[in-house]
VOPAGU-2260 file (C-alpha; in pm, 1 decimal, decimal comma):
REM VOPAGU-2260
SITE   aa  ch    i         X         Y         Z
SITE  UNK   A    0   -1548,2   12551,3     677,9
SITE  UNK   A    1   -1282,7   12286,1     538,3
SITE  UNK   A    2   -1430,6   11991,2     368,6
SITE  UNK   A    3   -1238,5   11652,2     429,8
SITE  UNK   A    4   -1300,1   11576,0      69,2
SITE  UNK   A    5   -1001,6   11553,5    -148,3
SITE  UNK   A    6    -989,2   11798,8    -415,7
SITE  UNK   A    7   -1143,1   11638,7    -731,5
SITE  UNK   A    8    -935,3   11568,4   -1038,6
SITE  UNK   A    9    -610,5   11472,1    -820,8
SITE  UNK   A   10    -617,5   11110,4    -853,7
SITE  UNK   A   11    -463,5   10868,2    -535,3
SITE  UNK   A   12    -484,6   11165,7    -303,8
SITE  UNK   A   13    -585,1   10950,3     -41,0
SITE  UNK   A   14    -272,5   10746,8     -36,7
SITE  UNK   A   15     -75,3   11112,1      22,4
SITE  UNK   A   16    -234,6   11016,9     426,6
SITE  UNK   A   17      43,1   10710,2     471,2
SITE  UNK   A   18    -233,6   10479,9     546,0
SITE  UNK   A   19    -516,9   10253,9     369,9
SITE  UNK   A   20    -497,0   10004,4      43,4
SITE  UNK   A   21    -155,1   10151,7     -81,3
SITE  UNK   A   22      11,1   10063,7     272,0
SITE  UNK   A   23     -92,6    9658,6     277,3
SITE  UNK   A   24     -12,7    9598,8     -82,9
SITE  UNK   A   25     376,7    9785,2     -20,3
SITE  UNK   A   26     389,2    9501,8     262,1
SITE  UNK   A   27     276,9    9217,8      39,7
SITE  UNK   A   28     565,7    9293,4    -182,0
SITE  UNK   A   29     809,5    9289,0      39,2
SITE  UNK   A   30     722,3    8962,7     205,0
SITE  UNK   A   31     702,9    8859,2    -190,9
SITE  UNK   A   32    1077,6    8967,2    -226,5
SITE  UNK   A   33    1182,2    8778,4      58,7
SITE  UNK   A   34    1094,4    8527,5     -13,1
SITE  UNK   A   35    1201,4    8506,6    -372,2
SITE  UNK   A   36    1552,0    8608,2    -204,8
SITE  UNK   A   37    1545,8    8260,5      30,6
SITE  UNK   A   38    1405,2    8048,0    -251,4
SITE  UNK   A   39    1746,9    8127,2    -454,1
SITE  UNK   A   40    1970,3    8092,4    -200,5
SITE  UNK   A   41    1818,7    7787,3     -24,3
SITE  UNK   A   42    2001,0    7542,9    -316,5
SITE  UNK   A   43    2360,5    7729,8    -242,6
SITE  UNK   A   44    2375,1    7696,5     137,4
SITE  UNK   A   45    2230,6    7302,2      84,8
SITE  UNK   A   46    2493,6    7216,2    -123,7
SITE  UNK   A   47    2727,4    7354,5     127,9
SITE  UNK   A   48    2576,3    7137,2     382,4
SITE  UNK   A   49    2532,8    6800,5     224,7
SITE  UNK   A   50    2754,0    6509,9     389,7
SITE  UNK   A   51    2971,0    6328,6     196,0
SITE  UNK   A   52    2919,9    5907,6     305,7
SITE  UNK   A   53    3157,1    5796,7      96,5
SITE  UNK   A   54    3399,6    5635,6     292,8
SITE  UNK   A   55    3783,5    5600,4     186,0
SITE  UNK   A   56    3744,2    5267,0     179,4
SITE  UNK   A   57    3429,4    5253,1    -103,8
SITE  UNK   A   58    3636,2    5529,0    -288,7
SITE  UNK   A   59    3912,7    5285,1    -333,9
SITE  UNK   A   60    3709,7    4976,1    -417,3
SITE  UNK   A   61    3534,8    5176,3    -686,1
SITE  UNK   A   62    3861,4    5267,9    -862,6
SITE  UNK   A   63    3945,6    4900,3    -795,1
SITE  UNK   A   64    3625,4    4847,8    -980,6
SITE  UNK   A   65    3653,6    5043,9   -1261,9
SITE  UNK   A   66    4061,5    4911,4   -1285,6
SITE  UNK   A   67    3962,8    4554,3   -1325,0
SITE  UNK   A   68    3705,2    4596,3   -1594,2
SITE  UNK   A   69    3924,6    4828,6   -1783,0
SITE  UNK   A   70    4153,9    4580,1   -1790,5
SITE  UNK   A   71    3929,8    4282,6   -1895,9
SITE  UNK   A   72    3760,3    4506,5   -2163,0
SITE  UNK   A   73    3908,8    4279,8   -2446,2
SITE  UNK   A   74    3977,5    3955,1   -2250,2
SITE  UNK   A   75    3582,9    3889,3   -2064,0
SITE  UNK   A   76    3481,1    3609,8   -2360,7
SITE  UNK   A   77    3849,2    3437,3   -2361,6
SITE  UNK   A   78    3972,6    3185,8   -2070,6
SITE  UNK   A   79    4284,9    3254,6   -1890,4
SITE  UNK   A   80    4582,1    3188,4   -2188,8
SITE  UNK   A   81    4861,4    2949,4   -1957,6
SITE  UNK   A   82    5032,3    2683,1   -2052,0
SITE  UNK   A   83    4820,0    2443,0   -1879,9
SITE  UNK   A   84    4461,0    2487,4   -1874,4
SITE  UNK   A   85    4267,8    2670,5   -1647,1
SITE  UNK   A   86    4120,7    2413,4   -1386,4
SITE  UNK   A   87    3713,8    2543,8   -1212,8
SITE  UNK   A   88    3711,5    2370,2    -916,9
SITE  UNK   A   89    3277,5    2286,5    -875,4
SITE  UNK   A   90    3052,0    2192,0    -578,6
SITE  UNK   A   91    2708,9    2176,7    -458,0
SITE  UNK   A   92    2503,7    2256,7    -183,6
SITE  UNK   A   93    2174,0    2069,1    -186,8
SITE  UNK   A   94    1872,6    2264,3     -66,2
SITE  UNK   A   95    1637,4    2033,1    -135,2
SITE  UNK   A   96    1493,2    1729,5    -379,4
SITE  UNK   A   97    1202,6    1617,3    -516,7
SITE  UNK   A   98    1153,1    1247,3    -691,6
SITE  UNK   A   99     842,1    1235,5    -881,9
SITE  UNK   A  100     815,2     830,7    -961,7
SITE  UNK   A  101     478,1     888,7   -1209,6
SITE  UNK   A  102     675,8    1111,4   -1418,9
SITE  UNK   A  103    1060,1     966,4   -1415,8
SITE  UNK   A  104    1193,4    1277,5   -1287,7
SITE  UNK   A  105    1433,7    1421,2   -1028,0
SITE  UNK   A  106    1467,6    1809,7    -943,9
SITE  UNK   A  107    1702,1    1898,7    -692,0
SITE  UNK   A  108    1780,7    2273,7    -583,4
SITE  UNK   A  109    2144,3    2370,0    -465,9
SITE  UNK   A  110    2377,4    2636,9    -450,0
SITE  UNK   A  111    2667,4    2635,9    -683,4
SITE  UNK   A  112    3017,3    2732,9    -614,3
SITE  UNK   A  113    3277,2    2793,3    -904,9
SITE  UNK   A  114    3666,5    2846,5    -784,3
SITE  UNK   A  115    3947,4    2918,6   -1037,3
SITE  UNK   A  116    4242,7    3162,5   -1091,1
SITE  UNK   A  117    4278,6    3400,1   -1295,6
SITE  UNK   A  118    4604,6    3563,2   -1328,7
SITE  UNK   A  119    4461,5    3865,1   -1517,1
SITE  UNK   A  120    4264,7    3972,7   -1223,5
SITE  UNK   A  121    4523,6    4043,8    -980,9
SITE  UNK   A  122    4652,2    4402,2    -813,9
SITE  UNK   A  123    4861,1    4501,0    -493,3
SITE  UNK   A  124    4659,8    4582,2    -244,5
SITE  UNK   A  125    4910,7    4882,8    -151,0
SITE  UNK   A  126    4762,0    5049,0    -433,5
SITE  UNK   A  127    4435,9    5065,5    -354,4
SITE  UNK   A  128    4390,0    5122,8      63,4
SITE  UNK   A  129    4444,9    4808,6     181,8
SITE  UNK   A  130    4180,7    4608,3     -39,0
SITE  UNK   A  131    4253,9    4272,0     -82,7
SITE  UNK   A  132    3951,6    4115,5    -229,2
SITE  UNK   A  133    3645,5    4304,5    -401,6
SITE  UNK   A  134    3250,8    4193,5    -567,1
SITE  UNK   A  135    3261,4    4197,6    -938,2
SITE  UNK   A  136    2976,4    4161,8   -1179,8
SITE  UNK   A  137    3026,1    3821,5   -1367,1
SITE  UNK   A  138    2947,0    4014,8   -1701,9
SITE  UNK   A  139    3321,3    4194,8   -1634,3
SITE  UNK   A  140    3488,8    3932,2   -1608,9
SITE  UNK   A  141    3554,5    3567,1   -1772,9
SITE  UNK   A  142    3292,7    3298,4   -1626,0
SITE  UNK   A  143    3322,1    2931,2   -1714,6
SITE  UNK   A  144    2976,4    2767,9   -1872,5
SITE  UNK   A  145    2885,5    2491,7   -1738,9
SITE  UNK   A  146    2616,2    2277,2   -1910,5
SITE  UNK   A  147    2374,7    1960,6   -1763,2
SITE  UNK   A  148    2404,6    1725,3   -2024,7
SITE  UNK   A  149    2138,4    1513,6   -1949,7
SITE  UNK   A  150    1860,7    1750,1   -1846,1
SITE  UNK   A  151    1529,9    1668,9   -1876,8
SITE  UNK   A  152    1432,4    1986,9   -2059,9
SITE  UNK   A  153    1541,8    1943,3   -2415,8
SITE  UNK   A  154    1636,5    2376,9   -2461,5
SITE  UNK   A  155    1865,6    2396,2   -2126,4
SITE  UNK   A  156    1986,0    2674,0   -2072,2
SITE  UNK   A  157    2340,2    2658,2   -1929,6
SITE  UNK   A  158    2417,4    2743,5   -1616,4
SITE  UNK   A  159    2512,8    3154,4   -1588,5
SITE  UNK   A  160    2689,7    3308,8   -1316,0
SITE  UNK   A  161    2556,8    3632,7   -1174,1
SITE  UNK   A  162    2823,1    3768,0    -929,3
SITE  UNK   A  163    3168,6    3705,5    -802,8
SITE  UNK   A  164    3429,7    3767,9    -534,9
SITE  UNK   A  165    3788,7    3831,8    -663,7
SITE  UNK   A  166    4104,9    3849,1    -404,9
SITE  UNK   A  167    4436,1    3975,4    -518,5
SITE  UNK   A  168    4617,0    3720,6    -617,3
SITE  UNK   A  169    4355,1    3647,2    -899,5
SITE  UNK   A  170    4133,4    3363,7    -682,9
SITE  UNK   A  171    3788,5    3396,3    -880,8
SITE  UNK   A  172    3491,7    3260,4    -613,3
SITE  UNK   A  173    3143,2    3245,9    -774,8
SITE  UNK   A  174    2828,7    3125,0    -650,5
SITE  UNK   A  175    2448,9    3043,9    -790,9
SITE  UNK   A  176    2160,7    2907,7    -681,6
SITE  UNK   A  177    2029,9    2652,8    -969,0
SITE  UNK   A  178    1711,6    2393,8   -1041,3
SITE  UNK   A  179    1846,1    2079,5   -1228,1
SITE  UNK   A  180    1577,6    1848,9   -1330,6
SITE  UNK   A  181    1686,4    1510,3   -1512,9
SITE  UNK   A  182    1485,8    1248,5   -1636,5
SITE  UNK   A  183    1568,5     902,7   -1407,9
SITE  UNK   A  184    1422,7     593,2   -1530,2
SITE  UNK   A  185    1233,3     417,4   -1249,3
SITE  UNK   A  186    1274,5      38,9   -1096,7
SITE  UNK   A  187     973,5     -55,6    -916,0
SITE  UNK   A  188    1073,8    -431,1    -949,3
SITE  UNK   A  189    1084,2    -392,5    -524,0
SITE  UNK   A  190     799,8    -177,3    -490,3
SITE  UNK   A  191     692,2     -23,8    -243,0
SITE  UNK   A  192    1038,6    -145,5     -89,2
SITE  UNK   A  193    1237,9      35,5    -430,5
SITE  UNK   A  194    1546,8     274,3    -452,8
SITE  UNK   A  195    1632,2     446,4    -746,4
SITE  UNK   A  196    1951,3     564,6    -872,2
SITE  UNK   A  197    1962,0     913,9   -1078,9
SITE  UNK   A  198    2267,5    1068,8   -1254,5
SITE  UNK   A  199    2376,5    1436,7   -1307,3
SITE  UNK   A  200    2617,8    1488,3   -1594,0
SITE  UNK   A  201    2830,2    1792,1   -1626,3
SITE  UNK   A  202    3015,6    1926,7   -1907,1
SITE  UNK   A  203    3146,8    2276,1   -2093,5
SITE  UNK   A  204    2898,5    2361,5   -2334,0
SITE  UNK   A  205    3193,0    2346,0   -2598,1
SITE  UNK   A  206    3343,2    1996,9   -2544,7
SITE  UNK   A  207    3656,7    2102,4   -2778,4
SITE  UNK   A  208    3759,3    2382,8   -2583,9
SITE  UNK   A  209    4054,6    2287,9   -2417,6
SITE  UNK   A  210    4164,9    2616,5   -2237,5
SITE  UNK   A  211    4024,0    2521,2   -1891,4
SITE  UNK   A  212    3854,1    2224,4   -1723,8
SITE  UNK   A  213    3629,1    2122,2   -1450,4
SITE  UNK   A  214    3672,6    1940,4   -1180,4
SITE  UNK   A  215    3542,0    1843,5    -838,9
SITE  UNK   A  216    3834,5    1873,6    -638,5
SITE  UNK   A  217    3965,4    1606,0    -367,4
SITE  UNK   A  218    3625,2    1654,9    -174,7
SITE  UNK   A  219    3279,2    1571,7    -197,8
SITE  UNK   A  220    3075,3    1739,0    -478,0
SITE  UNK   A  221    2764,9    1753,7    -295,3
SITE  UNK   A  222    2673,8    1848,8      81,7
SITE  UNK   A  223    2403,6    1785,7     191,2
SITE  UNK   A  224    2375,3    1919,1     554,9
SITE  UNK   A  225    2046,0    1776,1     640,7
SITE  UNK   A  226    1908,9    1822,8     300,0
SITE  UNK   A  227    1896,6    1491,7     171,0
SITE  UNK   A  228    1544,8    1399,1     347,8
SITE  UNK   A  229    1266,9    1515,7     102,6
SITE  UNK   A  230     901,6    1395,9      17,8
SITE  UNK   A  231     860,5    1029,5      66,7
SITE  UNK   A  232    1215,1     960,4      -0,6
SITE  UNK   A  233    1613,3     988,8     144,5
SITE  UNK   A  234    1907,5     994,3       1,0
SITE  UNK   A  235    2130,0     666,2     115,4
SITE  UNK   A  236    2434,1     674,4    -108,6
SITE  UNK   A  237    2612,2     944,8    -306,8
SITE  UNK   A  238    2892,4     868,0    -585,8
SITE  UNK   A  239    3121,7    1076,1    -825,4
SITE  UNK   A  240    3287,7    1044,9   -1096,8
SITE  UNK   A  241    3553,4    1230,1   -1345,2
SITE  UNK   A  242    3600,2    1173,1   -1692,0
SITE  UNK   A  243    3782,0    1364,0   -1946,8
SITE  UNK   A  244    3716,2    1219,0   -2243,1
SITE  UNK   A  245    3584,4    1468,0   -2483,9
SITE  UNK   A  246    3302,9    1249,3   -2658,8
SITE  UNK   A  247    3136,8    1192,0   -2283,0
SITE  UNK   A  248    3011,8    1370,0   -1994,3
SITE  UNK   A  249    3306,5    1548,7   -1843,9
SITE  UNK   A  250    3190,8    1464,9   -1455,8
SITE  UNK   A  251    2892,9    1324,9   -1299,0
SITE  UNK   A  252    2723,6    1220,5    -951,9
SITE  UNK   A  253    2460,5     971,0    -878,2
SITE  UNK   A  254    2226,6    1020,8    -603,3
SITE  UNK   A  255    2072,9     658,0    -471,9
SITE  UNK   A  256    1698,6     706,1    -352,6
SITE  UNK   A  257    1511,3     502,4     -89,6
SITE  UNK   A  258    1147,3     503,4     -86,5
SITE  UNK   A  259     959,3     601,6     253,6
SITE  UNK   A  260     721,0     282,5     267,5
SITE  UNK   A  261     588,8     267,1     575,1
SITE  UNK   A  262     274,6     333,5     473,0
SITE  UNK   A  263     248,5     149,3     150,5
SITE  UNK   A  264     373,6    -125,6     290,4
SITE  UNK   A  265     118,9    -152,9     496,2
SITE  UNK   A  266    -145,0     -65,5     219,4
SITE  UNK   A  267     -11,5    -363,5     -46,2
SITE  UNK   A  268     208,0    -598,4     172,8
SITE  UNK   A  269      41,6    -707,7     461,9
SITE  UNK   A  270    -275,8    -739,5     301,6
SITE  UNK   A  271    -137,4    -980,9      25,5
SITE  UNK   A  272      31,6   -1179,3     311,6
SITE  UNK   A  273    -331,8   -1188,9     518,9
SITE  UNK   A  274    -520,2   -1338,6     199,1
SITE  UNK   A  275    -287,2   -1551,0     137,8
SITE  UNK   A  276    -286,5   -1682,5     537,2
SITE  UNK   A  277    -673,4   -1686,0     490,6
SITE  UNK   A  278    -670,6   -1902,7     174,4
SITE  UNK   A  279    -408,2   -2118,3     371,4
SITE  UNK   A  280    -686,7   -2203,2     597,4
SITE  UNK   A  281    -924,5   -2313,0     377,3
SITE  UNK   A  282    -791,1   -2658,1     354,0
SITE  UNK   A  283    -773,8   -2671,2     712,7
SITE  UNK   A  284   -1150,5   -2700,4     765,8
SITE  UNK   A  285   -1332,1   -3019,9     644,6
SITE  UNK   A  286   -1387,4   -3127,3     312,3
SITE  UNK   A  287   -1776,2   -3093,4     319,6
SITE  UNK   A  288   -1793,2   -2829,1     574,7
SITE  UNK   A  289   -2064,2   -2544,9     541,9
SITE  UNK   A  290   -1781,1   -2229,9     630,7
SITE  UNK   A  291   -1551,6   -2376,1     361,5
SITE  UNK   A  292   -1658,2   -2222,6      45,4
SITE  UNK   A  293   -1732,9   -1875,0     188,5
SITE  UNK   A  294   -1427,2   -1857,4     374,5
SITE  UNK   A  295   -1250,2   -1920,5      -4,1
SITE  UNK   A  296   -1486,8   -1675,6    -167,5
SITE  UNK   A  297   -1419,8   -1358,2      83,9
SITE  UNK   A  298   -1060,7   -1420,4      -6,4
SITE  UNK   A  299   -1114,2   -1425,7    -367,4
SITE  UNK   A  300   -1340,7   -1068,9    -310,6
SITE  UNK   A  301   -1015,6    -988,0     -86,6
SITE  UNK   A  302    -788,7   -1038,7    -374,3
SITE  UNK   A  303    -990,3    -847,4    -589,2
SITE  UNK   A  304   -1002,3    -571,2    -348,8
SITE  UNK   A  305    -596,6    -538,4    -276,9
SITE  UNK   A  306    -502,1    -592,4    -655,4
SITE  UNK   A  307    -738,3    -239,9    -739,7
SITE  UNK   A  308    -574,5     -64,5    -487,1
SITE  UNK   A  309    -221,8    -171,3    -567,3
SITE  UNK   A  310    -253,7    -103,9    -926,7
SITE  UNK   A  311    -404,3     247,7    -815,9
SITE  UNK   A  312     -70,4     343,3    -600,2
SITE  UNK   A  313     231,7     193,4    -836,3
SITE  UNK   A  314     350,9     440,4   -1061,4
SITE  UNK   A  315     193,1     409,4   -1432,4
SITE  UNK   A  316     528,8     458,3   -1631,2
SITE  UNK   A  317     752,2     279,6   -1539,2
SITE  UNK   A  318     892,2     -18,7   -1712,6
SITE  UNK   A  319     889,3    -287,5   -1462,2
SITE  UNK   A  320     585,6    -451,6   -1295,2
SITE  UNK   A  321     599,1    -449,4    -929,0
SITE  UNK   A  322     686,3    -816,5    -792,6
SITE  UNK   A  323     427,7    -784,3    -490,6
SITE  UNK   A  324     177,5    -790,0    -811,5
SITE  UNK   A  325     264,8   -1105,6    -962,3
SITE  UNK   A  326     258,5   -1243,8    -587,7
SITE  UNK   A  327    -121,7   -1158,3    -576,0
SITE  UNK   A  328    -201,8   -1279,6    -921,4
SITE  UNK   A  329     -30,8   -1639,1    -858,0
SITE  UNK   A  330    -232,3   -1570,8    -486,7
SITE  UNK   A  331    -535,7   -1537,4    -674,4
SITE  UNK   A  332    -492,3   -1849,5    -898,6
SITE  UNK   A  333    -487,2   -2027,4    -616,7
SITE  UNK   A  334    -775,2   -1907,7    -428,5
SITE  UNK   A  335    -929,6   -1977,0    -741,6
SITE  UNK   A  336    -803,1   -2339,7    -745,0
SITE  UNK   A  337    -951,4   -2358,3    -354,3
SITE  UNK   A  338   -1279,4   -2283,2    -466,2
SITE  UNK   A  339   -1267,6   -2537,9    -739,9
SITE  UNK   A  340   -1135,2   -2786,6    -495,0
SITE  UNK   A  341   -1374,2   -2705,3    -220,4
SITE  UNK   A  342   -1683,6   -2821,0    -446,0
SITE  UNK   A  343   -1516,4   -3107,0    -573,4
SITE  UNK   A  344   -1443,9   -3234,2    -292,2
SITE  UNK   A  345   -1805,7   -3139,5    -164,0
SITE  UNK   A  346   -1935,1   -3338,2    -435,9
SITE  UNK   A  347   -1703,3   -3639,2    -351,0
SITE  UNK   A  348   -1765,2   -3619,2      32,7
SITE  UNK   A  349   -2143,5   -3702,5     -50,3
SITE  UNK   A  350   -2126,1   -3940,6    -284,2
SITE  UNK   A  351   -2278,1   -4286,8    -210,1
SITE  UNK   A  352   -2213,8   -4507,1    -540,8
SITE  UNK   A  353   -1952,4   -4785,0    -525,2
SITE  UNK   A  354   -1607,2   -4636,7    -553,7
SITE  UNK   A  355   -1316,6   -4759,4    -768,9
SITE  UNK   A  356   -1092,4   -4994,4    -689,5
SITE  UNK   A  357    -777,4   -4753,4    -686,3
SITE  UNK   A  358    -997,1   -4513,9    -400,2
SITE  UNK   A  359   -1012,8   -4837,7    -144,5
SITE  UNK   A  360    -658,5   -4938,2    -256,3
SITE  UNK   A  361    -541,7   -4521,3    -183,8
SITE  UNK   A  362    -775,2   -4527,6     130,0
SITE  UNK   A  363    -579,1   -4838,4     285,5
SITE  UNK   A  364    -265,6   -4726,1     240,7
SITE  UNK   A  365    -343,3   -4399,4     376,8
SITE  UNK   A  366    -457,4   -4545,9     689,6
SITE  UNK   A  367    -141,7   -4753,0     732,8
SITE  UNK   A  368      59,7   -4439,1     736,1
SITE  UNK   A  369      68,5   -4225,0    1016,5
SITE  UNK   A  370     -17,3   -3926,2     853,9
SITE  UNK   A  371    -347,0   -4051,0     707,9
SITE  UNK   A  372    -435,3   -4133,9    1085,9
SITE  UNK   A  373    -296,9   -3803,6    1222,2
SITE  UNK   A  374    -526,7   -3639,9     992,3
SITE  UNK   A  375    -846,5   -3874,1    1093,1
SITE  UNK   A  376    -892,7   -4074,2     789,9
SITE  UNK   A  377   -1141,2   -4371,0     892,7
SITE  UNK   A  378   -1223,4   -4199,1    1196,4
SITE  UNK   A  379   -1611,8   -4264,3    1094,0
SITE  UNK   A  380   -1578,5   -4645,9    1044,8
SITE  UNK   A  381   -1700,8   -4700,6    1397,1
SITE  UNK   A  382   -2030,9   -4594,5    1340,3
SITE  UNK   A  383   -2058,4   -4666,0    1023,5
SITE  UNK   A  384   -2334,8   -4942,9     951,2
SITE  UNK   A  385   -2365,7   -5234,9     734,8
SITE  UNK   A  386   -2553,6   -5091,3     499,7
SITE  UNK   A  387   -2340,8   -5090,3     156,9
SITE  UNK   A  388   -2447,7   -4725,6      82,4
SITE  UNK   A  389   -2268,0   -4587,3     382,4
SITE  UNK   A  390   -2015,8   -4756,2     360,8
SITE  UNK   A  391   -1971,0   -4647,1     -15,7
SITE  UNK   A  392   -2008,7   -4342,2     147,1
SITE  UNK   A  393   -1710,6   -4308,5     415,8
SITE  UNK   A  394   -1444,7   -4409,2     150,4
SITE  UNK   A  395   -1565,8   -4172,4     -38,0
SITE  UNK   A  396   -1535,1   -3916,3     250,0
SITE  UNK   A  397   -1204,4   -4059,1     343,7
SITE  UNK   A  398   -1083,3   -4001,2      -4,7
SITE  UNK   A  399   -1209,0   -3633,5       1,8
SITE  UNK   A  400   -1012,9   -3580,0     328,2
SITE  UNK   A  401    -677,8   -3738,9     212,8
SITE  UNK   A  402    -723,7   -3531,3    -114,6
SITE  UNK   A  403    -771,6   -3231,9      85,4
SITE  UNK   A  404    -468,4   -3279,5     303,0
SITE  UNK   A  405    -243,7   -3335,6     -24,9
SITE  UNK   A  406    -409,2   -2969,9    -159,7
SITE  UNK   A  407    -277,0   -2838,3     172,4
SITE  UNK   A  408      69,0   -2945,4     152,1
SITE  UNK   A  409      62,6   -2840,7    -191,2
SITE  UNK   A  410     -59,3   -2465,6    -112,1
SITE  UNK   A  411     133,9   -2414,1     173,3
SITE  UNK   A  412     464,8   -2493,3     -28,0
SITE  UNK   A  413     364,9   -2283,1    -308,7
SITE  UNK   A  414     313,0   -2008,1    -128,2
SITE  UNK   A  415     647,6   -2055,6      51,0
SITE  UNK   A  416     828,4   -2058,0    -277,2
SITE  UNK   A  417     590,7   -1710,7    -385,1
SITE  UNK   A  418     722,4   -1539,6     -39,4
SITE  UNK   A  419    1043,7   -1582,4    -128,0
SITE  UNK   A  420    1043,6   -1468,8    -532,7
SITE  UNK   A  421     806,9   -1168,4    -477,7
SITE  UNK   A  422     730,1   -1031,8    -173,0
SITE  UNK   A  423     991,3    -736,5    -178,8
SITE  UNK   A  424    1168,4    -710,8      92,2
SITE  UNK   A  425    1253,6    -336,2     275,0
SITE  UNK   A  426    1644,7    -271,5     241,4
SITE  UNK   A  427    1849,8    -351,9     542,6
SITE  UNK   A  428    1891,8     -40,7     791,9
SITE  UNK   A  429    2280,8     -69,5     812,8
């Protein structure tokens, strides 16, 4: 009888049978080896396969590159050496504005454009594919500083360039976007009516260095396209100027603002104009009528009223006082005057004691002029009985109503004069 036993003492007689554990763990290190194989020769057949994208064209403009700052290695920090001096043509393109009248302040936001030649900077295109104009870095090359001399921030920092376009025959294009805030002194003399006119003054930030220049060109400095509408005010007139002189601003432009008053003048204007109609018609009611002194105390409270909200919408720094304010305090004066005049003339209307001698004399004369009978002096005579007290009493009325018809003319020519020398007046539209 054969036992299926291996023999003992012959160790890994089993795998002698060409199956069981021995078998799987040959496969495992195979598949192990492949794949150890791929794994090294997956980098080799990649970096046969990877695709070049650069195209002639880039090839060339980097050697282009690397040519140009070669060549300005030493030269970057010195302007253009010629026997005339190198001349930056400069430009604007507003974005956008913003006036802030409280704190005497204009910011406007633009593009900047920088042209000049530089005959360092030039190549034949031959030599490089074709390429006749190529992007440089503005730290490779020579870049003018240009410097706000007026700028509201005290540590202004000048303006820097950050790229550039360069063509062949050394033409050096540059462009920037920059935030220029000034500070602009404010006229609100013709508030709410006002414009205000703010300058920008250019310069190098070394005024002695005479190897190049700025200059606006034959053509505006600023376009506007559009832009020159901001928040509550426009733009209406543009002007620029060149100087040279070394001890002033090389070049400047002035920007005239109109304030968008629509609304304000609706909020301080016509309301000073209504009081002043309303205290206009308190000498148009009688002397010793009931409504009178009411009527002249609303507009006082009406005064009141419009000065608190005018003083609440005028700008708080500026130098000048509005005139539409001194038009309501001399307004108010006289409403004040009204009142007094309303009871005095009360008081006289009532009165029943003998009147002076220059009253009757006044009274007559008054009623021999038209005027006095237009106005209906003596008009109570006719019912007026013999009794001595009311007749005291109609001259004195008739002297209250000939006193108020003098305060009328009076009023109504002061205020013509005060219409004229302080209400502001909105700028024409052409």
């Amino acid at each position: 009888m054969i036992s299926d036993k291996p023999p003992r003492g012959v160790p890994g007689s089993r795998c002698r049978t060409g199956g069981g554990p021995c078998a799987g763990a040959s496969a495992h290190a195979a598949m192990l080896l492949l794949v150890c194989l791929l794994a090294a020769a997956a980098p080799a057949r990649s970096a046969d396969c990877v695709i070049d994208n650069i195209t002639p064209d880039l090839s060339w403009e980097a050697t282009l590159f690397k040519d140009l700052k070669t060549k300005c290695a030493y030269t970057r920090n010195e302007a253009p050496s010629s026997e005339n001096a190198t001349v930056v043509t400069m430009h604007f393109i507003l974005k956008n504005f913003f006036f802030d009248a409280g704190e005497e302040s204009l910011s406007i936001y633009s593009w900047a454009f920088l042209d000049w030649l530089d005959p360092r900077l030039t190549w034949n295109p031959k030599d490089y594919g074709g390429i006749d104009r190529s992007k440089v870095f503005a730290s490779a090359i020579w870049t003018p500083v240009l410097k706000l001399q007026n700028s509201k921030d005290a540590f202004e920092i000048p303006f820097m360039v950050n790229g550039c376009q360069v063509s062949n025959e050394g033409r050096v294009r540059c462009v920037m976007r920059v935030l220029n805030e000034i500070a602009c002194t404010t006229k609100l003399s013709n508030w709410p009516y006002d414009t205000q006119t703010c300058r920008f003054e250019f310069s190098k930030r070394d005024a002695l260095d005479s190897k190049f220049t700025f200059t606006f060109g034959n053509t505006r400095a600023v376009r506007m396209w559009g832009a020159e509408y901001g928040p509550g005010w426009i733009i209406t007139d543009y002007k620029q100027v060149e100087s040279h002189a070394k001890a002033e601003a090389q070049m400047y432009f002035e920007l005239t603002l109109e304030r968008q008053a629509a609304g304000l003048g609706a909020l301080a204007v016509a309301p000073a104009l209504a009081l002043s109609a309303l205290t206009l018609a308190v000498p148009l009611l009688a002397a010793c009528g009931p409504s009178r002194a009411p009527l002249a105390v609303l507009s006082e409270l009406g005064h009141f009223t419009v000065l608190q909200i005018v003083n609440f919408s005028i700008p708080q720094h500026s130098g000048d006082s509005p005139t539409i304010l001194k038009y309501l305090q001399c307004s108010l004066l006289i409403t004040t005057v009204s009142i007094i005049v309303t009871f005095v003339l009360n008081h006289l209307s009532k009165k029943s004691t003998s009147p002076p001698g220059w009253v009757t004399h006044v009274n007559t004369r008054a009623l021999s002029w038209w005027p006095g009978r237009a106005v209906g002096l003596g008009a109570t005579r006719d019912s007026v009985t013999e009794a001595v007290s009311k007749r005291h009493q109609s001259e004195w009325l008739d002297f209250a109503n000939l006193c108020n018809c003098f305060f009328f003319i009076a009023i109504g020519i002061t205020y013509c004069v005060l219409y004229f020398a302080y209400i502001p007046q909105p700028p024409p539209f052409f």
